[in-house]
C-alpha positions in Angstrom: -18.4 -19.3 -23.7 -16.0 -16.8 -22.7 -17.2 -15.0 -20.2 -16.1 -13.7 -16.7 -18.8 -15.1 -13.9 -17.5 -13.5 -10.1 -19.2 -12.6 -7.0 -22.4 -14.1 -7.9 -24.6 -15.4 -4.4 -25.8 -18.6 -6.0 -23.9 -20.0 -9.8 -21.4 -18.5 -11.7 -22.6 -20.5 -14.8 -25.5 -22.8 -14.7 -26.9 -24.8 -18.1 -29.0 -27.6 -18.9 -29.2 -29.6 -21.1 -26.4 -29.6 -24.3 -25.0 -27.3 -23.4 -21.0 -26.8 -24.5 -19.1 -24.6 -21.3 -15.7 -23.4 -23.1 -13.5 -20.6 -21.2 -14.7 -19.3 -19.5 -13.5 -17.6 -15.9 -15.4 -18.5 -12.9 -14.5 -17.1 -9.4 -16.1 -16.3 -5.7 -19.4 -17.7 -6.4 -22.4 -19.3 -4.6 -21.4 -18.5 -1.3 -25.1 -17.3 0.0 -26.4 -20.1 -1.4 -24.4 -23.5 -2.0 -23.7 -22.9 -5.4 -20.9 -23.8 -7.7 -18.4 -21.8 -10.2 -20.4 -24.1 -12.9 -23.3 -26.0 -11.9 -25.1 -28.8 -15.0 -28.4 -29.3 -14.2 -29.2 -31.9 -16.9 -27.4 -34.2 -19.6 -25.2 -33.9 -22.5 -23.2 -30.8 -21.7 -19.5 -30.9 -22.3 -17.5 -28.1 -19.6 -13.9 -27.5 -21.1 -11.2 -25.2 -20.8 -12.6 -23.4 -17.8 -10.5 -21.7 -15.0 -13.0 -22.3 -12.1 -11.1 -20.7 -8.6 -12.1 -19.4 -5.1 -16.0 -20.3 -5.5 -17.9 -22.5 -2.7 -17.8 -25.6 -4.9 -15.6 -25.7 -8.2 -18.1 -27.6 -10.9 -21.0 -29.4 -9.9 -22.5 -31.8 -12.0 -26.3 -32.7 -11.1 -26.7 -35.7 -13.7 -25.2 -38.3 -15.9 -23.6 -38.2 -19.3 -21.4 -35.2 -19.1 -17.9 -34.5 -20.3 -15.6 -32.4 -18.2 -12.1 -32.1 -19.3 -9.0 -29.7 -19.2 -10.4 -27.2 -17.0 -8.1 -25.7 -14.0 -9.7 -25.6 -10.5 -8.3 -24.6 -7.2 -9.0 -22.6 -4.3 -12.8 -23.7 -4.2 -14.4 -23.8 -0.5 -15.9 -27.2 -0.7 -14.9 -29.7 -3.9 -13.3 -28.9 -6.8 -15.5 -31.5 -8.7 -19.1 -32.7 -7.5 -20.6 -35.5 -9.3 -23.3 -38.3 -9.7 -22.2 -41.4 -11.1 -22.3 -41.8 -15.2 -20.4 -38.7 -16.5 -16.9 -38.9 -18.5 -14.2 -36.2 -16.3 -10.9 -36.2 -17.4 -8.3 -37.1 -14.7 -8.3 -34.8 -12.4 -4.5 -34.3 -11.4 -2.9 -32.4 -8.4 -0.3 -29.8 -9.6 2.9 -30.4 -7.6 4.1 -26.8 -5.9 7.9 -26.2 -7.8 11.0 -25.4 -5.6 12.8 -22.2 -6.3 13.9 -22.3 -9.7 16.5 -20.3 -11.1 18.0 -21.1 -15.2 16.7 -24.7 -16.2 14.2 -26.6 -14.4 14.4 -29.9 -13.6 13.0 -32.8 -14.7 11.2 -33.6 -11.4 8.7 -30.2 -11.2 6.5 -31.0 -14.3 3.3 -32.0 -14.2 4.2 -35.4 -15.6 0.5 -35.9 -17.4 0.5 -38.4 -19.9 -3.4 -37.6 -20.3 -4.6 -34.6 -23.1 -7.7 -34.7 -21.2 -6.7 -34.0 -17.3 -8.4 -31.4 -15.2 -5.9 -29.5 -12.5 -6.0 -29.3 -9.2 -3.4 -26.5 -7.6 
């Protein structure tokens, strides 16, 4: 948790099994070799509150029974999120782009989420 993964030729962060991925920043990874900004190998791991940009694939999850929630993504090559079937991931929702904004904004550039549990997109 809490640490800076960049520039690495396969994953930024990969775990097994358990494992509890909390925010971290994950950017520009597994370019030379397919990776991901976070790559779960195994089962049980819960991936939150991670800002996963600019890496060939965003978070890949290799197996069932993970959680993945309220993590931002954008900018990755291939997916943002790569799954199997049988894991819990928060919506994942696509960040609208605001007009210019100048004093109040208005109602129609939020994010209109209604979920505490969404992933971003942008």
């Amino acid at each position: 948790s809490r640490c800076i993964a960049s520039y690495n030729g396969e994953n930024g962060i990969e775990v097994w099994d358990g494992c509890l991925v909390v925010d971290n920043d994950c950017s520009a990874n597994g370019f030379q070799h397919d990776g991901s900004g976070i790559e779960v190998v195994n089962l049980g791991s819960t991936i939150r509150d991670n800002r996963v940009s600019a890496n060939n694939r965003g978070i890949k999850l290799r197996h069932g029974r993970n959680l993945v929630i309220n993590n931002f993504l954008y900018d990755n090559a291939s997916k943002n999120i790569s799954t199997v079937a049988g894991n819990r991931i928060g919506t994942l929702k696509a960040a609208r782009s605001s007009p210019n904004l100048e004093g109040n904004s208005d109602s129609n550039t939020g994010l209109a989420i209604t979920s505490p549990w969404a992933n971003f997109s942008y």
